[in-house]
C-alpha positions as CSV (number, residue, x, y, z in Angstrom):
1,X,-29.6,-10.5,-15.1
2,X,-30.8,-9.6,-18.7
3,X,-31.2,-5.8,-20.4
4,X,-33.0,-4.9,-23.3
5,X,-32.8,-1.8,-25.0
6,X,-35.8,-0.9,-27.4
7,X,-35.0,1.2,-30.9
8,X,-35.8,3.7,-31.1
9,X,-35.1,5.8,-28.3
10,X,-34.0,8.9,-27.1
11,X,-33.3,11.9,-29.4
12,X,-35.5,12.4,-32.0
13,X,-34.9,14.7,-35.5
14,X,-36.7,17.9,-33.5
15,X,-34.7,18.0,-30.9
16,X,-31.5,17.2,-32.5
17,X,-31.8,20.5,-34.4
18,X,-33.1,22.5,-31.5
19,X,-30.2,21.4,-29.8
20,X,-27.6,22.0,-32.5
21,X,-29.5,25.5,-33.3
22,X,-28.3,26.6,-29.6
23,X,-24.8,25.3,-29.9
24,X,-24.6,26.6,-33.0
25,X,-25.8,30.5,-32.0
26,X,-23.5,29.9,-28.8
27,X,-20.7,29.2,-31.3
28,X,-21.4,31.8,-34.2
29,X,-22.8,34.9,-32.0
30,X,-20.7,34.0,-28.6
31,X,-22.0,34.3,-25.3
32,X,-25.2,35.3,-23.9
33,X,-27.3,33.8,-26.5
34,X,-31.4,34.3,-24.7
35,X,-33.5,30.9,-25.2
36,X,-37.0,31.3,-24.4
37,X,-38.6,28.5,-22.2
38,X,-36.5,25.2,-22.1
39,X,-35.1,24.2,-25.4
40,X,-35.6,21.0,-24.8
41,X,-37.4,19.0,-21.5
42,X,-34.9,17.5,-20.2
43,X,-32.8,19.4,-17.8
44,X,-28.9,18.0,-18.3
45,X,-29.3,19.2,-21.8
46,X,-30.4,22.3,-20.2
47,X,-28.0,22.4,-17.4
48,X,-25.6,22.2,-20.5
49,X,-26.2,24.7,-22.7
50,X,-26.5,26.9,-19.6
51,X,-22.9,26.1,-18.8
52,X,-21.9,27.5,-22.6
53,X,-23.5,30.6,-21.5
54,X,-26.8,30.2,-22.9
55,X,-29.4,32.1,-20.7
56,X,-33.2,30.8,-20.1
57,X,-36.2,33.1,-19.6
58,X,-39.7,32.5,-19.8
59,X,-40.7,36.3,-21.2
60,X,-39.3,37.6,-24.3
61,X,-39.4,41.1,-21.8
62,X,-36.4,39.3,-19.8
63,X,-34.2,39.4,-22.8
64,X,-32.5,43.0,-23.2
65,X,-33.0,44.7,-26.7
66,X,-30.7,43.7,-29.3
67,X,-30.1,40.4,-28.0
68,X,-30.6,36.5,-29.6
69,X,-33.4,34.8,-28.7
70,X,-34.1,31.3,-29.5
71,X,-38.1,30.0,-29.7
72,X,-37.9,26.5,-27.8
73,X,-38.9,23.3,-30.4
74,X,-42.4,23.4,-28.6
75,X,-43.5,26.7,-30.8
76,X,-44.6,29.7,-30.1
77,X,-47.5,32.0,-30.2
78,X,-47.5,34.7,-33.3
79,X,-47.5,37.6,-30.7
80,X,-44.4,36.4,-29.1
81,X,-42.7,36.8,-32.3
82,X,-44.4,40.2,-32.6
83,X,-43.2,41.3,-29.0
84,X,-39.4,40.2,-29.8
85,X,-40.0,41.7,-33.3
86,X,-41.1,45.2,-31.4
87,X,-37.5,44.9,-29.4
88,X,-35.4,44.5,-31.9
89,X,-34.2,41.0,-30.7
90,X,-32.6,38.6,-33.8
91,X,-35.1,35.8,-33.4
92,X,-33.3,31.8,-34.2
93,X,-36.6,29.2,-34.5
94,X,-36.2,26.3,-33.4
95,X,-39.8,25.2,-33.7
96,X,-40.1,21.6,-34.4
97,X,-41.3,21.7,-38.1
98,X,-43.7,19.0,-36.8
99,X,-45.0,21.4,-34.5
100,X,-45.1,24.2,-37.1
101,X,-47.0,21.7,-39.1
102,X,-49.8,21.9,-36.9
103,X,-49.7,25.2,-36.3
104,X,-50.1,25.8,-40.3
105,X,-52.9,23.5,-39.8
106,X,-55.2,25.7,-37.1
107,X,-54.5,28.7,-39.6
108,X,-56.1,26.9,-42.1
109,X,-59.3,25.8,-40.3
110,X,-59.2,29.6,-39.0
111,X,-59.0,31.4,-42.2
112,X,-62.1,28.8,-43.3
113,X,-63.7,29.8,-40.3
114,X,-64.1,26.3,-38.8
115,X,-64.5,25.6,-35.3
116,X,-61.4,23.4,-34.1
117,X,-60.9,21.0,-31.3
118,X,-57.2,21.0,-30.2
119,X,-56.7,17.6,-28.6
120,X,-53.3,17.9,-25.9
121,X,-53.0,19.1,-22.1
122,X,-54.3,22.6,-21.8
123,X,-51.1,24.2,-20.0
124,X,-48.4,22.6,-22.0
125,X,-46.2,25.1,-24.3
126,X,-46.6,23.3,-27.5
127,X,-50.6,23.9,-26.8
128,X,-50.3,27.2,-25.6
129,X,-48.7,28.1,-28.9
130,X,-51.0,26.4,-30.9
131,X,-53.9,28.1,-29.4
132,X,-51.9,31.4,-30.4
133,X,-52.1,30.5,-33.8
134,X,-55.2,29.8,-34.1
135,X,-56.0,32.6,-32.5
136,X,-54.0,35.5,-34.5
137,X,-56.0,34.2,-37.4
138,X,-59.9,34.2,-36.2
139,X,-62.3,35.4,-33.7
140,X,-63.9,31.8,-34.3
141,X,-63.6,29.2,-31.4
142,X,-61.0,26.3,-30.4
143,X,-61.3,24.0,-28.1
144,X,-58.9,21.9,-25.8
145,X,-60.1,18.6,-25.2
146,X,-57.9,16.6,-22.5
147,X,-59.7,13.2,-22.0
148,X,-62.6,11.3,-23.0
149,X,-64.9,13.3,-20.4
150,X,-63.8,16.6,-22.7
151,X,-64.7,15.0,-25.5
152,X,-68.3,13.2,-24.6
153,X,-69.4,16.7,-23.2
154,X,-68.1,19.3,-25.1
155,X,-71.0,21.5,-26.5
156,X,-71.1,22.5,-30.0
157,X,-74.1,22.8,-31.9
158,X,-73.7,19.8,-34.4
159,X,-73.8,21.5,-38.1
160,X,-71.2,23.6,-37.3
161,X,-68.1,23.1,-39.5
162,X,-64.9,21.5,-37.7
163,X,-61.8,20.1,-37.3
164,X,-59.4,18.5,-35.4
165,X,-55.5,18.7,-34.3
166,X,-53.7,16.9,-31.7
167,X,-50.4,17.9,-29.7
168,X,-47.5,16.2,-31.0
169,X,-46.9,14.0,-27.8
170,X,-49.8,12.5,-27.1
171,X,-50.4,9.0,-26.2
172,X,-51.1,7.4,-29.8
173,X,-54.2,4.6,-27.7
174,X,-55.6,7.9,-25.9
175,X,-55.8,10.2,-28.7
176,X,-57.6,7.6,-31.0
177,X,-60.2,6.9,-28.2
178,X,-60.9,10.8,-27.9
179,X,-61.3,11.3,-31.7
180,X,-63.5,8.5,-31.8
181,X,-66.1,10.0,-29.7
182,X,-65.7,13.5,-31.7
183,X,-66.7,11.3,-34.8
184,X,-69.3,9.8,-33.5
185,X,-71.3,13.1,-32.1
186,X,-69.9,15.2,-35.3
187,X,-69.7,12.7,-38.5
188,X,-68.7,16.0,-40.3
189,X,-65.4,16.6,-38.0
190,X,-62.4,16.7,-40.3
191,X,-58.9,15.5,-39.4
192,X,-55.6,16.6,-40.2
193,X,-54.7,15.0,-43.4
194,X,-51.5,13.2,-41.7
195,X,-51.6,12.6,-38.1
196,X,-50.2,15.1,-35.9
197,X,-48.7,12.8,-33.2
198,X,-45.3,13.0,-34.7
199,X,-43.7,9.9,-35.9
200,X,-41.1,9.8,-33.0
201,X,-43.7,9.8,-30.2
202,X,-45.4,7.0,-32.2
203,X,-42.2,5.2,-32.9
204,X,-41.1,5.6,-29.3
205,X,-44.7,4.4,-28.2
206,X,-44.4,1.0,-30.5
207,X,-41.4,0.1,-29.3
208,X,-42.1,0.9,-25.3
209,X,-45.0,-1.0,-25.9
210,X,-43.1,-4.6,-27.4
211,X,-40.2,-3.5,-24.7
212,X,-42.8,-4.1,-21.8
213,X,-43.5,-7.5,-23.3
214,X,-40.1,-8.9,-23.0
215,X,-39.2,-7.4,-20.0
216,X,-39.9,-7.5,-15.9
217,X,-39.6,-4.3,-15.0
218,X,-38.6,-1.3,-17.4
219,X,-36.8,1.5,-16.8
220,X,-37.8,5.3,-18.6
221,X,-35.3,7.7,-18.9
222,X,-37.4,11.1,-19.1
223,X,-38.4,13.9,-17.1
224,X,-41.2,14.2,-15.2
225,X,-42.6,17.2,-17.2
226,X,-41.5,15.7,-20.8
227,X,-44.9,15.0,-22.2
228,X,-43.4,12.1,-24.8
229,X,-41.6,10.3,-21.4
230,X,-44.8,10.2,-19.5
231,X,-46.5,9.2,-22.3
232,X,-44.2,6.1,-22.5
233,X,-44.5,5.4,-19.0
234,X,-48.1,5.3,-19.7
235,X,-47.9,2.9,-22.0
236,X,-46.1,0.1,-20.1
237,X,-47.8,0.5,-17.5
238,X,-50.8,-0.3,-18.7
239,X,-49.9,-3.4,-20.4
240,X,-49.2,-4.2,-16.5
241,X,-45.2,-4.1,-16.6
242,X,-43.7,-2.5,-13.6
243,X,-42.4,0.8,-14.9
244,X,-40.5,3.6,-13.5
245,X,-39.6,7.0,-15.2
246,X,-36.0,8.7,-13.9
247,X,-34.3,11.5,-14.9
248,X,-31.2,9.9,-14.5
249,X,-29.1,6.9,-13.2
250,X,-29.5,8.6,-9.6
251,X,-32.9,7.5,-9.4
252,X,-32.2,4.1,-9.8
253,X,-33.1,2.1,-6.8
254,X,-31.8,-1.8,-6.5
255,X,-35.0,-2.8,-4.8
256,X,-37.1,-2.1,-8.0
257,X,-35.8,-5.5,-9.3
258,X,-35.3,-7.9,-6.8
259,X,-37.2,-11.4,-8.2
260,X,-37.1,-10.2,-11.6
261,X,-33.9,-11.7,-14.6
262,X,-34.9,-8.8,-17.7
263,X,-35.2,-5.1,-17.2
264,X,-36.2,-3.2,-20.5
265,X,-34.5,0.2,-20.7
266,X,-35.7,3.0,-23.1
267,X,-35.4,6.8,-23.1
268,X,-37.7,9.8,-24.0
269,X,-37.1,12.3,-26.9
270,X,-35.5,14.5,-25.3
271,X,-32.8,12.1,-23.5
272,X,-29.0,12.3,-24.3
273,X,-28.1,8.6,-25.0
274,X,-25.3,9.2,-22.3
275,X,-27.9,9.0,-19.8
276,X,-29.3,5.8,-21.4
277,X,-25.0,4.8,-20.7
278,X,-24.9,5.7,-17.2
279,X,-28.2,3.4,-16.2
280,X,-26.4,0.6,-17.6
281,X,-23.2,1.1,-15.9
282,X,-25.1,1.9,-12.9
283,X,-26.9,-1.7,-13.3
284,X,-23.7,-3.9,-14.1
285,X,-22.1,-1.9,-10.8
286,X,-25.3,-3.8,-9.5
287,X,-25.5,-7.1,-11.2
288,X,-21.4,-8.0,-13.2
289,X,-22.3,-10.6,-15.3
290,X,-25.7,-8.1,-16.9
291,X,-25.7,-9.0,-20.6
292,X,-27.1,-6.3,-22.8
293,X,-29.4,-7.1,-25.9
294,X,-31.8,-4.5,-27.8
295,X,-34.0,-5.1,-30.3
296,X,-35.8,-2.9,-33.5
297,X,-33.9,0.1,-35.3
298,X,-32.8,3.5,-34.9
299,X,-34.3,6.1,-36.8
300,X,-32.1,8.4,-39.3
301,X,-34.6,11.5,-39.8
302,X,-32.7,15.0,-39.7
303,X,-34.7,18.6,-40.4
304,X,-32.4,21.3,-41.5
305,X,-31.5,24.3,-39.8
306,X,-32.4,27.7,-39.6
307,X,-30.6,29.7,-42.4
308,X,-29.4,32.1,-40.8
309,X,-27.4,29.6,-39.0
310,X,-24.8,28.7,-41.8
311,X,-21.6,29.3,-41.2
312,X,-21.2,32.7,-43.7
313,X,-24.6,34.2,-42.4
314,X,-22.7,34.1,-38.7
315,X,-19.8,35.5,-40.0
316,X,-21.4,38.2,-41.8
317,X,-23.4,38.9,-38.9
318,X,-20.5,39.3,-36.4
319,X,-18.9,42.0,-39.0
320,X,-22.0,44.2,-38.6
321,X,-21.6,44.2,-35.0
322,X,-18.1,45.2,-34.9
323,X,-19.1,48.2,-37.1
């Protein structure tokens, strides 16, 4: 029996500082430090941080006044930082600055008073942040457009100026399809001037996509509710390779490969690589002689952290409390 790995995979530069902003609080400020919503999606990171003493809630009203509160790398809306604001709570952002790109973006096209169509899945947090953005800036209109049907039907009377953004984690083949159709019924809809599916998804996307061409059956490490995972599971799929996403080596079941000599493994964004280690012991507990290949590069993309997170702002910080 054969593995591939595809390159990239797991982490990407977003969550790798959202993650090291909540270690780094942990370590600086101490125990409880409040994160609101999951930092990341994937819950052994959570599980994790949890065990340092970080503490999740989904309402900045959970978190008691004067406390730490950590925005999740999905974004939020600008009244959640007025409500923490309001509470005196010391707010850390870990908002992916891809993400906060975006967001930047709908402010624009709000303070122009344009008429935007926000292309992502209508409950998902990074979404639900943009809309907020958008929002705190204009009484005009935004639109979530989910699929092809949203797009075809969507009723806008055509000289009104518009634009479009799209959710970071979106399939990269869907996405172009959808804006397609906006073009076509509104030559005058204007696009971000980069793309807003962020590189990793793309990158991730690519490679699941030549991964599924060398392989028999390809594994997923992602969650279920991990937007980027799903997405890549999407993508193999449909190029007709049998595909399973798995949180973890748990999952794993023996029966997905009998006939089969190459399984392709990959992980999501938000994936610790030693998950990506633990399906591979798990398979040469399986299969001895499994040799291991992989194939394309990883990436080397890091954001800087929040200022207030360097080593002399902490320490300053913890004098004032003492006092």
């Amino acid at each position: 029996m054969k593995l591939i790995l595809a390159n990239p995979r797991g982490f990407c530069a977003g969550v790798e500082r959202a993650i090291e902003i909540a270690e780094r609080a942990l370590d600086l400020f101490g125990a409880p430090v409040y994160l609101r919503h999951e930092i990341v999606h994937n819950q052994h990171v959570v599980d994790g941080l949890r065990a340092r003493g970080a503490v999740f809630v989904e309402d900045v009203a959970d978190v008691p006044n004067g406390s730490t509160v950590i925005f999740s790398a999905h974004g939020v809306a600008p009244t959640v930082w007025r409500e923490a604001a309001d509470r005196n709570l010391s707010i850390i952002d870990a908002t992916c600055p891809l993400v906060a790109k975006v967001h930047l973006e709908v402010v624009q096209c709000a303070r122009e008073g344009r008429t935007v169509f926000l292309i992502g899945h209508r409950n998902h947090v990074e979404v639900v942040g943009t809309l907020g953005h958008y929002h705190s800036h204009s009484r005009g209109t935004i639109h979530v457009i989910e699929n092809e049907h949203d797009a075809a039907t969507i009723d806008v009377p055509p000289d009104t100026p518009m634009s479009y953004v799209t959710q970071t984690t979106l399939s990269v083949d869907d996405t172009a399809r959808i804006v397609a159709i906006l073009r076509q019924r509104f030559p005058q809809l204007r696009g971000p001037h980069k793309d807003d599916i962020c590189y990793a998804t793309q990158n991730r996307q690519r490679a699941t996509r030549e991964l599924a061409e060398r392989c028999d059956v390809l594994i997923v490490v992602g969650a279920r509710h991990s937007s980027n995972s799903v997405r890549m599971e999407e993508v193999a799929s449909a190029m007709g390779t049998a595909t399973h996403l798995i949180p973890d080596a748990a999952q794993l079941q023996p029966e997905w490969f009998a006939g089969h000599d190459v399984i392709g493994v990959t992980s999501g964004a938000s994936v610790p690589e030693r998950l990506v280690d633990d399906v591979i012991e798990r398979l040469r507990q399986w299969w001895p002689g499994l040799t291991v290949d992989s194939f394309g590069l990883a990436e080397d993309l890091h954001f800087r952290l929040p200022r207030e997170l360097e080593p002399a702002a902490g320490r300053a910080r913890q004098v004032m409390v003492r006092m």
